[in-house]
BAFI-3210 file (N, C-alpha, C; in Angstrom, 3 decimals, decimal comma, padded with zeros to 6 digits):
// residues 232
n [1|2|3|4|5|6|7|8|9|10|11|12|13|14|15|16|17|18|19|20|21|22|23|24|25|26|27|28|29|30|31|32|33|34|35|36|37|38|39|40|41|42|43|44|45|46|47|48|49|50|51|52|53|54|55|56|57|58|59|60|61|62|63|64|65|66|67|68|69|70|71|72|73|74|75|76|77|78|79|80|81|82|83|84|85|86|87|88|89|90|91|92|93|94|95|96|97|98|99|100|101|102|103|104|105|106|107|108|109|110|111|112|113|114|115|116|117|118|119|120|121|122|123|124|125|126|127|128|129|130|131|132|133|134|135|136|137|138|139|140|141|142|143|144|145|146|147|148|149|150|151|152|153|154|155|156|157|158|159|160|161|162|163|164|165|166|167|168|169|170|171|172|173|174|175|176|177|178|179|180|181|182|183|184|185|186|187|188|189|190|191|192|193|194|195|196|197|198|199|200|201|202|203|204|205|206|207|208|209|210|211|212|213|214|215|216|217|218|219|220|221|222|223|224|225|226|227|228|229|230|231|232]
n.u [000,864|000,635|002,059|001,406|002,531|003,360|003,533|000,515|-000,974|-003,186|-005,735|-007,223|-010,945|-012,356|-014,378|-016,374|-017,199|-020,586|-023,299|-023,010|-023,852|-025,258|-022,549|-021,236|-019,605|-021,255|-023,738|-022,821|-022,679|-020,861|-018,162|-015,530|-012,069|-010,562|-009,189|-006,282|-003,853|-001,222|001,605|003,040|004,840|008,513|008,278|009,605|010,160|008,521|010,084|011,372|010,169|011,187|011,545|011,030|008,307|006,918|006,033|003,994|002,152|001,665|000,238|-002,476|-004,331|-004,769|-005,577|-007,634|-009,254|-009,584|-011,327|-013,921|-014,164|-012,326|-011,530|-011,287|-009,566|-010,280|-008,087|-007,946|-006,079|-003,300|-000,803|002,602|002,169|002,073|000,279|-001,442|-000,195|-000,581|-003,381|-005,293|-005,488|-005,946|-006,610|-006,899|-004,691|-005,425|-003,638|-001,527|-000,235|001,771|004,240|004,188|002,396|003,538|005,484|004,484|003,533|005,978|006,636|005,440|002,525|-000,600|-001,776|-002,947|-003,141|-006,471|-007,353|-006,397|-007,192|-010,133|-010,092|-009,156|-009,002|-010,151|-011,881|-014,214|-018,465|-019,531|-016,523|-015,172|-014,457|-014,586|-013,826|-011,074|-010,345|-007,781|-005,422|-005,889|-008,817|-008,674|-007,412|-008,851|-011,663|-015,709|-016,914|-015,460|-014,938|-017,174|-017,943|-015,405|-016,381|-018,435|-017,744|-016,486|-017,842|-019,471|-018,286|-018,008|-018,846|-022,802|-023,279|-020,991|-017,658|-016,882|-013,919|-012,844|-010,483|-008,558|-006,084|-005,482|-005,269|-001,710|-001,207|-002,182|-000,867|001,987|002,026|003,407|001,684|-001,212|-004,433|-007,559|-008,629|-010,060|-012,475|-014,443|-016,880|-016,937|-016,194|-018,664|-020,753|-019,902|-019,657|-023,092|-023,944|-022,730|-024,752|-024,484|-024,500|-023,067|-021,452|-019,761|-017,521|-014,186|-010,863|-008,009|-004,222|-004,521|-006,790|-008,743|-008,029|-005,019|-004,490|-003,873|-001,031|000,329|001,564|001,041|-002,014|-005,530|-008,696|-011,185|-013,403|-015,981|-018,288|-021,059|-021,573|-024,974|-027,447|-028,838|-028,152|-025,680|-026,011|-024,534]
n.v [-001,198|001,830|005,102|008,084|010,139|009,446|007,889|006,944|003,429|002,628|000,569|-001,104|-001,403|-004,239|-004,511|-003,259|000,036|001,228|002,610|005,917|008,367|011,065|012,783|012,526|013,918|016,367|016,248|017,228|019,438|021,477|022,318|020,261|020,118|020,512|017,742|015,836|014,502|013,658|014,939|018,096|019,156|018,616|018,652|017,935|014,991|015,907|017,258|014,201|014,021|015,200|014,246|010,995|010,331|011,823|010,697|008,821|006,220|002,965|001,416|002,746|001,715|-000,876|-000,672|000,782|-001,434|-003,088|-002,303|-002,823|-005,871|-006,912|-009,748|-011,460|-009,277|-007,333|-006,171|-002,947|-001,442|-002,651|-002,197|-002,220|-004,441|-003,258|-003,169|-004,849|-007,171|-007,451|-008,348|-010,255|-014,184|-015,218|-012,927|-010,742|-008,991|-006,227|-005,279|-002,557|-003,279|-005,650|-005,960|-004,824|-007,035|-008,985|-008,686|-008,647|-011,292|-012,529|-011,461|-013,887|-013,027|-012,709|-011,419|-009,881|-009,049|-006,713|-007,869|-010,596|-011,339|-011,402|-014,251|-015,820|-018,421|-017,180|-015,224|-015,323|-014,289|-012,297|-013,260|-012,324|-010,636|-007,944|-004,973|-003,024|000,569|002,290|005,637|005,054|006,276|009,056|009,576|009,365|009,809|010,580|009,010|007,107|005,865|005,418|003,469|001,641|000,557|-000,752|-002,573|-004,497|-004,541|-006,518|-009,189|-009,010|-010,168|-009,784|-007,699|-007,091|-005,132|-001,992|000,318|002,918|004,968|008,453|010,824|013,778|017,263|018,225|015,371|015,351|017,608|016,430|014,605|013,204|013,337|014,245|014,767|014,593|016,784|014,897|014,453|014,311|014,597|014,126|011,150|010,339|010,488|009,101|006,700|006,125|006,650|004,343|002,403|001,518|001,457|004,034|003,579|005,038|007,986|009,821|011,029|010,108|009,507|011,161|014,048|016,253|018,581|018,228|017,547|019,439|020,000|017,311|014,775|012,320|012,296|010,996|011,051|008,271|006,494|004,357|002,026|-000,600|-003,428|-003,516|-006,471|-007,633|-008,975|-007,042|-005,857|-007,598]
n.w [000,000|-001,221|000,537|001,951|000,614|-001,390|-005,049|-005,747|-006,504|-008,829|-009,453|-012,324|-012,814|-012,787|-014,737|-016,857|-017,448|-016,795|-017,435|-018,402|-015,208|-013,727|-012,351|-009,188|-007,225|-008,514|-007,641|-004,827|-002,004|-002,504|-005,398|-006,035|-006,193|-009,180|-011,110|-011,434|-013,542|-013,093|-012,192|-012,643|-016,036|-015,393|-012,913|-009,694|-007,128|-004,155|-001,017|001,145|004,671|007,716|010,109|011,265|012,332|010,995|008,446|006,534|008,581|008,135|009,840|011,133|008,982|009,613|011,541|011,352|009,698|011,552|013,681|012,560|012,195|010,809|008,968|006,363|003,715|000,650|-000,695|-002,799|-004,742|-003,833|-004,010|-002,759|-000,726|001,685|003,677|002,870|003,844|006,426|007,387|007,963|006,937|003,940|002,668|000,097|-002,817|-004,893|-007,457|-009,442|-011,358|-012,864|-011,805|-009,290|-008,386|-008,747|-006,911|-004,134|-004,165|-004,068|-001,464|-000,296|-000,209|-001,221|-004,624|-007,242|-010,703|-012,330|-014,399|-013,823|-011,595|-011,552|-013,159|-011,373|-008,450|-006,321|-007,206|-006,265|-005,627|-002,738|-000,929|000,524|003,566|003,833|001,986|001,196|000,473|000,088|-000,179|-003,253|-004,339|-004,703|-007,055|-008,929|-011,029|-010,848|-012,461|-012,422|-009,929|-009,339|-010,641|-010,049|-007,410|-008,303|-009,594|-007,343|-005,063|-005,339|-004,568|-001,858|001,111|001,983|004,129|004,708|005,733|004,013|003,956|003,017|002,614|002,121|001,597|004,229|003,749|003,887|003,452|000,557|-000,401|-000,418|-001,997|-005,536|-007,524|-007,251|-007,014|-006,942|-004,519|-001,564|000,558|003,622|002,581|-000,058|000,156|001,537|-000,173|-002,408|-001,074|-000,378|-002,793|-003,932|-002,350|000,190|003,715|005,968|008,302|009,995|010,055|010,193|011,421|010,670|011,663|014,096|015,357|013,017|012,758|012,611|009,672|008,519|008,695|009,049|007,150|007,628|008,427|007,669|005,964|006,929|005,888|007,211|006,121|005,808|003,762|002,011|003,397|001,788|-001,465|-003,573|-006,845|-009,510]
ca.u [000,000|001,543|002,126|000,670|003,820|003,869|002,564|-000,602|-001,029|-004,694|-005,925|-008,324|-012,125|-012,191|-015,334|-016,932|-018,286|-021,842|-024,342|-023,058|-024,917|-024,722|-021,096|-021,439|-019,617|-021,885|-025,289|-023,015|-022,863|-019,454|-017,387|-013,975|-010,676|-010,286|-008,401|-004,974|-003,677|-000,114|002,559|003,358|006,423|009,837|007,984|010,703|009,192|008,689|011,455|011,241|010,027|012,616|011,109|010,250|007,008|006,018|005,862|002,553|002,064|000,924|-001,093|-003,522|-005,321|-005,154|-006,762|-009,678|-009,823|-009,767|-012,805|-015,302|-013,842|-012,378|-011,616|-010,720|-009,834|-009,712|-006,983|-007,908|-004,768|-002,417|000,624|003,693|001,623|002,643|-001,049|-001,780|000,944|-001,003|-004,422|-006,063|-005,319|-007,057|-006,985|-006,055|-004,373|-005,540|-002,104|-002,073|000,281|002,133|005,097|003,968|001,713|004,727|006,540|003,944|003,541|007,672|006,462|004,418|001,638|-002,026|-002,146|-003,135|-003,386|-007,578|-007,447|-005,920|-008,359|-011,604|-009,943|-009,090|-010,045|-010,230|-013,202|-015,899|-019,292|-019,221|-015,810|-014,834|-015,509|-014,331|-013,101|-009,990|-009,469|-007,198|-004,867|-006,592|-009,948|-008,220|-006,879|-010,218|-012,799|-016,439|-017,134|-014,111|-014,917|-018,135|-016,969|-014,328|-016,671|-019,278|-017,243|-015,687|-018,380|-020,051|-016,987|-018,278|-020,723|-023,342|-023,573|-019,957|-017,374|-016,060|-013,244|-012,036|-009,163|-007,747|-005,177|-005,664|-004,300|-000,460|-000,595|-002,409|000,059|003,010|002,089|003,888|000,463|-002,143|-004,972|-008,446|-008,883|-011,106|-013,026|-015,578|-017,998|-017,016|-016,100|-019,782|-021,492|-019,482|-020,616|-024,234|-024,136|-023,073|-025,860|-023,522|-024,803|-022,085|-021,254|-018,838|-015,929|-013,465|-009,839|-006,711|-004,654|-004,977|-007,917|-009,081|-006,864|-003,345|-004,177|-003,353|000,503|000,511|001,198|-000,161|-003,823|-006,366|-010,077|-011,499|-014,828|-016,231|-019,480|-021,438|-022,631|-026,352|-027,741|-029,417|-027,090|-025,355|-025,739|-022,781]
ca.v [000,000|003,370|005,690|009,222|011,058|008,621|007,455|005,246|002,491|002,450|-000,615|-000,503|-001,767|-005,572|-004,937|-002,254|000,862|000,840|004,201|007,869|008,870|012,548|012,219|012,505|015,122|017,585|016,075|017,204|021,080|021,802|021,909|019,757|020,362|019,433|016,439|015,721|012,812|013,800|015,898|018,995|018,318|018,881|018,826|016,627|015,010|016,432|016,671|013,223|014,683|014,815|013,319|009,983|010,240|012,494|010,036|008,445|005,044|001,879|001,217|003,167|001,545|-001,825|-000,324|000,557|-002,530|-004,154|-001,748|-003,130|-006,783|-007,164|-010,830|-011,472|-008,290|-007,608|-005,086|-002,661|-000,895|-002,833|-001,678|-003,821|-005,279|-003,393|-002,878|-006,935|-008,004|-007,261|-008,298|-011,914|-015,011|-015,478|-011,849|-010,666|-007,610|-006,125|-004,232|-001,824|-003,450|-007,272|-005,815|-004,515|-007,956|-010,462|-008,366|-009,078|-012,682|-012,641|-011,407|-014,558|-012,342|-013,319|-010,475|-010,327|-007,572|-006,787|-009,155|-012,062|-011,461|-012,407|-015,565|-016,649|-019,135|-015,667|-014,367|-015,579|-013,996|-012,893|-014,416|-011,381|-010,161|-006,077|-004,055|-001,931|001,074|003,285|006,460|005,150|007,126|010,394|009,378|008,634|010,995|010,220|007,415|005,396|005,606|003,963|001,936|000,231|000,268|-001,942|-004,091|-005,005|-004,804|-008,003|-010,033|-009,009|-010,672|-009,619|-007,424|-007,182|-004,437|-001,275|001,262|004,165|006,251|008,900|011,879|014,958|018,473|017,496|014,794|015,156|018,215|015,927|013,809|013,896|013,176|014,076|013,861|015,464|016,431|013,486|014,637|013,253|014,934|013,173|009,599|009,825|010,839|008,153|005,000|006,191|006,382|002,534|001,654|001,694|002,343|004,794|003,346|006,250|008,846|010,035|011,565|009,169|008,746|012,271|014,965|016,484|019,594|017,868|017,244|020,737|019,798|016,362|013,845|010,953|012,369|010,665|010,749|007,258|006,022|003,218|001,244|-002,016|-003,943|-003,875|-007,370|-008,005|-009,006|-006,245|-006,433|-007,635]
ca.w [000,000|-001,139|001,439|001,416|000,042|-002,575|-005,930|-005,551|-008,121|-009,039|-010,497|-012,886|-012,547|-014,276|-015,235|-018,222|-016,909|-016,807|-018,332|-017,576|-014,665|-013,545|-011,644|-007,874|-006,805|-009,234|-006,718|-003,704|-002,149|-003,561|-006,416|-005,582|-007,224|-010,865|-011,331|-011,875|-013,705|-012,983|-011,667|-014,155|-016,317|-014,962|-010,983|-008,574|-006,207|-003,031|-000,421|002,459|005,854|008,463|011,160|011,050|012,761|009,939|007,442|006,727|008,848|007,827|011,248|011,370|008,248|010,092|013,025|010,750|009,391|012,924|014,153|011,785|012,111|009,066|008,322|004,932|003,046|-000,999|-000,711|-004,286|-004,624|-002,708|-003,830|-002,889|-000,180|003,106|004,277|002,239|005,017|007,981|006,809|007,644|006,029|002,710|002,249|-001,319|-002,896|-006,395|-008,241|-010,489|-012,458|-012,795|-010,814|-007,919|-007,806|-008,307|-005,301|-003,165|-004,143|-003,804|000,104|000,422|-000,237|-002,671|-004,887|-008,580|-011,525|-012,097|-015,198|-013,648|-010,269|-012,637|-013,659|-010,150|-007,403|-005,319|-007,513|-005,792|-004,841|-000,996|-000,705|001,201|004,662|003,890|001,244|001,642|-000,375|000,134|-001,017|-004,232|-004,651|-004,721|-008,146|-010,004|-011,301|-009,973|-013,010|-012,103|-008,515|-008,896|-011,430|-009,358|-006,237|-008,400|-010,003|-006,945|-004,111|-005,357|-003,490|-000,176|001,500|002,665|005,763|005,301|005,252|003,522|004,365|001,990|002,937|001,401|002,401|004,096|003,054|003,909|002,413|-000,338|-001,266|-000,934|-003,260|-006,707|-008,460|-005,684|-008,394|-006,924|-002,539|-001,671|001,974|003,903|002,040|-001,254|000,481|001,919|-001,393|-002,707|-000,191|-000,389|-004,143|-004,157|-002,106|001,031|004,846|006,554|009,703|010,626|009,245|011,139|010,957|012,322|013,608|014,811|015,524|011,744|012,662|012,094|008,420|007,537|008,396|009,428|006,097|007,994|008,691|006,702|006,084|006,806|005,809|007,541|005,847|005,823|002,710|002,587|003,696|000,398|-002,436|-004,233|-008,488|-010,028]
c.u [000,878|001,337|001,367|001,346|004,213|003,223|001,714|-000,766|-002,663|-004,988|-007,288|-009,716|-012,199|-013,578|-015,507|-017,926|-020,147|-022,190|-023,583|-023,861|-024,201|-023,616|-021,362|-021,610|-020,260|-023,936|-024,245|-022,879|-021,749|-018,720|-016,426|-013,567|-010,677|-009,318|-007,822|-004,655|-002,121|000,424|002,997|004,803|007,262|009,613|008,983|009,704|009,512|009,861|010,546|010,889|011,291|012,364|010,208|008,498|005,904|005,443|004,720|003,059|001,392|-000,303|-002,184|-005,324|-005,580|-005,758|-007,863|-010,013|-010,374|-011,084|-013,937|-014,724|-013,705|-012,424|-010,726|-010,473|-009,432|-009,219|-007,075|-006,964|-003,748|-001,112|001,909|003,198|001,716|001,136|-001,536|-000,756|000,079|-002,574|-004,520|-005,485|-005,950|-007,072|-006,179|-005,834|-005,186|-004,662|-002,203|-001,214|001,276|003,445|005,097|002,952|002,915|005,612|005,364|003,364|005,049|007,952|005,628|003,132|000,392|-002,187|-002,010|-003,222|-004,954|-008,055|-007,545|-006,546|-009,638|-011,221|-009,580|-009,884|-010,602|-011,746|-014,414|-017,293|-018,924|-018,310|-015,123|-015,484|-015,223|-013,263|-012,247|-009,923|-008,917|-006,189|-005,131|-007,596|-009,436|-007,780|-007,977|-011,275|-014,233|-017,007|-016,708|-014,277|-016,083|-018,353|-016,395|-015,355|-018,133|-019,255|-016,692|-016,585|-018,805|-019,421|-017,065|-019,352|-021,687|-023,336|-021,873|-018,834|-016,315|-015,115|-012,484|-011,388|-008,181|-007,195|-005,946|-004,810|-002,874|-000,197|-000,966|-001,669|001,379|003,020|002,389|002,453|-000,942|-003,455|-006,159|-008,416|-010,292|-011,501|-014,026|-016,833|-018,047|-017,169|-017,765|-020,759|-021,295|-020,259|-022,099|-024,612|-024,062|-023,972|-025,013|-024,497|-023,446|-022,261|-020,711|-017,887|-015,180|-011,741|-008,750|-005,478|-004,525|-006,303|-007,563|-007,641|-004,903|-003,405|-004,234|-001,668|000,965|-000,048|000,565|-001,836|-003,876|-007,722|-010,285|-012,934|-014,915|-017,865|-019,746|-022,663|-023,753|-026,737|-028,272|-028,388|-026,778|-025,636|-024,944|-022,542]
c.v [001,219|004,414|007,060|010,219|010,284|008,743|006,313|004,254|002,486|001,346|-000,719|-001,710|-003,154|-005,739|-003,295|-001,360|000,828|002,663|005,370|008,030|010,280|012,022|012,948|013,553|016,759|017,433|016,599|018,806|022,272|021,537|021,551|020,426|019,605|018,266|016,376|014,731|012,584|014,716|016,644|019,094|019,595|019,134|017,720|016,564|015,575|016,124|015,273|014,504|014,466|014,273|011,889|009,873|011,298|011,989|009,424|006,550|004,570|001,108|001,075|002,631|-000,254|-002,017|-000,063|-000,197|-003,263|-003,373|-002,408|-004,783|-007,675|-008,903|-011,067|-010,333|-008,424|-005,966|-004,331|-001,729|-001,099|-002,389|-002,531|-004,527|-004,660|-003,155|-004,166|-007,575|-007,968|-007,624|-009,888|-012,958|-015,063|-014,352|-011,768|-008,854|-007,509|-005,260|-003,798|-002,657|-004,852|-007,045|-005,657|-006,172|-009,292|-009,721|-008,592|-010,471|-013,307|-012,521|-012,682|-014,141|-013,470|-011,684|-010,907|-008,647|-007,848|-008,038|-010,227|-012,209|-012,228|-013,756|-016,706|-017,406|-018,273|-015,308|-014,909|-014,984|-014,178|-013,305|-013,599|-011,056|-008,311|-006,198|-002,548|-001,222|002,217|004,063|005,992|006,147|008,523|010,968|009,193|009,818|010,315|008,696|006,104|005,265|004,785|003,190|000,726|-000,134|-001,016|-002,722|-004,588|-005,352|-006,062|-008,875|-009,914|-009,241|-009,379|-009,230|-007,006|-005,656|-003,255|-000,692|001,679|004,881|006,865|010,171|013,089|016,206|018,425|016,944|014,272|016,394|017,571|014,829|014,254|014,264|013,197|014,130|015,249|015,560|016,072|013,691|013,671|013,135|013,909|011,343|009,371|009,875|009,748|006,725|005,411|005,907|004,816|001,920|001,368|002,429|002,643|004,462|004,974|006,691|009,360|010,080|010,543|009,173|009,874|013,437|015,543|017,962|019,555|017,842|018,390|020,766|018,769|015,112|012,700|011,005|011,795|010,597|009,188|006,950|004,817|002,480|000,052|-002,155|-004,034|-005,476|-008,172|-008,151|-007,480|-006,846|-006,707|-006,660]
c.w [000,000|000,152|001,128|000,780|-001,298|-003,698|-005,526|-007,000|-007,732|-009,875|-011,218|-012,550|-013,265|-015,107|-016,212|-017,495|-017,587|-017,606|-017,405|-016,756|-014,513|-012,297|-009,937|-007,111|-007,767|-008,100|-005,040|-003,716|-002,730|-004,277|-005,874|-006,218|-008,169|-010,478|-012,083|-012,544|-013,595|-012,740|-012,931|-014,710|-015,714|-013,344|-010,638|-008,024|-004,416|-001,893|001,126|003,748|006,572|009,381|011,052|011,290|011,898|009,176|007,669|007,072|007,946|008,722|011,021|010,047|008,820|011,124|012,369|010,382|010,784|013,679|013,744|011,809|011,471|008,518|007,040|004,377|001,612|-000,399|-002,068|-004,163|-003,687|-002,600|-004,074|-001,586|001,035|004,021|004,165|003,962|006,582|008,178|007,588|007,025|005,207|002,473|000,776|-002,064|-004,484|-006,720|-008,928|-011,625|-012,035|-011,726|-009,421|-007,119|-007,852|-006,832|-004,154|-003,199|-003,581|-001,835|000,670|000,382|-001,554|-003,201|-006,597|-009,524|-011,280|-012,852|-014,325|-012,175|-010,819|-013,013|-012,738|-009,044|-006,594|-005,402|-007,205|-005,137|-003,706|-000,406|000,384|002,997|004,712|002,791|001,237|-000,003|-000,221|-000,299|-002,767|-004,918|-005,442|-006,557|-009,280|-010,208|-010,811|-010,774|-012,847|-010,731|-008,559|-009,501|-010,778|-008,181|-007,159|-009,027|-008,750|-005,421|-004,149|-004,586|-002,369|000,107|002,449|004,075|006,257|005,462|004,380|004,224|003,270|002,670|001,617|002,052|002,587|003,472|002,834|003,312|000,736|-001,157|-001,381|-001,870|-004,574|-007,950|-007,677|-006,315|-007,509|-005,118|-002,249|-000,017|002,228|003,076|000,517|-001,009|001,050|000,468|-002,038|-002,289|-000,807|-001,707|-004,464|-003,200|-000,454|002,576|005,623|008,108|010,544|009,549|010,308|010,887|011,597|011,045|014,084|014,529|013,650|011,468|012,022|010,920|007,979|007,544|008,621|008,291|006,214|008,640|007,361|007,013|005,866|006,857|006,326|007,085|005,525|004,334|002,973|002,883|002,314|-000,871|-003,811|-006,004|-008,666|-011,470]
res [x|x|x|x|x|x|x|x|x|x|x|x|x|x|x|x|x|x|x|x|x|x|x|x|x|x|x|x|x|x|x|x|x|x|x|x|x|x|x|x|x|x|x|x|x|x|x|x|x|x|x|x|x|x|x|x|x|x|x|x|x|x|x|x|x|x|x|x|x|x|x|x|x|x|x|x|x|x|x|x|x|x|x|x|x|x|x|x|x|x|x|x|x|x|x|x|x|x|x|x|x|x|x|x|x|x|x|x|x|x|x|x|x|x|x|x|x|x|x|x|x|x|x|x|x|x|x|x|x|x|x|x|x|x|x|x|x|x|x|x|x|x|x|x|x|x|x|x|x|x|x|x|x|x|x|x|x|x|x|x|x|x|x|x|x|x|x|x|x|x|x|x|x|x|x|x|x|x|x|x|x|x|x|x|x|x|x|x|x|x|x|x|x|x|x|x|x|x|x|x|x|x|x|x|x|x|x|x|x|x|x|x|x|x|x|x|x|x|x|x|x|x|x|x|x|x|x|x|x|x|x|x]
***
C-alpha cells in the first residue's frame, strides 16, 4: 500500500463501466478540485520529511480494518503489499500493475493484476468479509470511482465491510500526483451512491486539525454492505 507522500497504483475496474450517470460530486454542495492525472512536467518530487514520525504510517489503516472486524480483506490498490501483510489469512491484494503484484507474491503475499483477479479461485461472490481502499480514490474521477466500487463490491458478502481512505491536506500536497482532494464529504457521497450504509468517518490517527501539516492524517470512511445481495 503506497504511502501518502507517494505514488498510488490504481488498479483498474475488471469490469466495463456501466451508463453515464450525472457524476457525484456535481449532486453534492461543492465543487472539488479538478483532477490531476499527474505531476506537471519537470515537478521533482517532493522533499522526504525529516522526522520519522512524519511520514505516513501503515497502522492506522489496520486499526480501521480491525474496528469493523475485518476478516478477509480484498486489498484494491495494494501496492507492494505493506497494508496486504497485515491483513487476515485469505486476504487478497488487487495491483495496479504485474510488478507490484509479483513483489507481493515474492512477500508470500495473494495479490493479482484486475485481469488475472476475474480468472481466479479468489473471484468468488461474498468471498470477502471487507473491502480496503485506500490512497486510491483520490486518483479517479467520480465514473471510475463507482466503477471500481461496483465491479468489486459483489466479493463481499453480505452485511460485510467497507473502508475508503484517502489523504488529508499534507498529504495530499506531498504527493507527486495528488490527483483530486477526496473529503468526507465526497467519500460519503461516494458509499451512499453505491448503495452503502455509513457506519462512521473520522480523521486518524490524529484529531481532523493535524491534516493541515501532518502527512499521515487521513479521512477514513467506515461502511457495511447492505444485507441483500449487491448487483454484479
Amino acid at each position: 500500500m503506497p504511502g501518502m507522500s507517494g505514488r498510488t497504483e490504481t488498479p483498474a475496474a475488471p469490469t466495463a463501466p456501466a451508463a453515464r450517470r450525472t457524476p457525484v460530486s456535481r449532486r453534492t454542495a461543492a465543487a472539488a478540485p479538478p483532477v490531476r492525472t499527474g505531476p506537471p512536467a519537470g515537478a521533482q518530487d517532493p522533499p522526504r520529511p525529516l522526522l520519522p514520525w512524519l511520514r505516513p504510517p501503515r497502522t492506522p489503516y489496520r486499526r480501521a480494518l480491525r474496528r469493523i472486524g475485518a476478516g478477509r480483506v480484498l486489498d484494491i490498490g495494494c501496492g507492494t503489499g505493506d497494508t496486504l501483510a497485515g491483513c487476515a489469512p485469505g486476504s487478497v491484494g488487487i495491483a495496479h500493475d504485474t510488478h507490484s503484484a509479483d513483489i507481493c507474491r515474492a512477500r508470500g503475499l495473494t495479490a493479482y493484476t484486475a485481469d488475472a483477479f476475474l480468472t481466479s479461485a479468489h473471484a468468488r461472490p461474498g468471498g470477502f468479509d471487507t473491502l480496503l481502499s485506500a490512497q486510491v480514490l483520490q486518483h479517479l474521477d467520480d465514473e471510475q470511482v463507482e466503477g471500481l466500487l461496483r465491479a468489486y463490491l459483489p466479493y463481499v458478502r453480505p452485511g460485510g465491510g467497507v473502508v475508503l481512505i484517502t489523504p488529508q491536506e499534507a498529504g495530499h500536497r506531498a504527493a507527486p500526483a495528488p490527483g483530486r482532494f477526496t473529503d468526507f464529504r465526497l467519500l460519503r457521497a461516494y458509499a451512499e451512491s453505491a448503495g452503502l450504509s455509513v457506519r462512521r468517518t473520522y480523521s486518524c490517527p490524529l484529531p481532523r486539525p493535524a491534516g493541515k501539516v501532518l502527512g499521515a492524517n487521513a479521512f477514513v470512511l467506515a461502511a457495511r454492505v447492505p444485507m441483500e445481495r449487491l448487483p454484479g
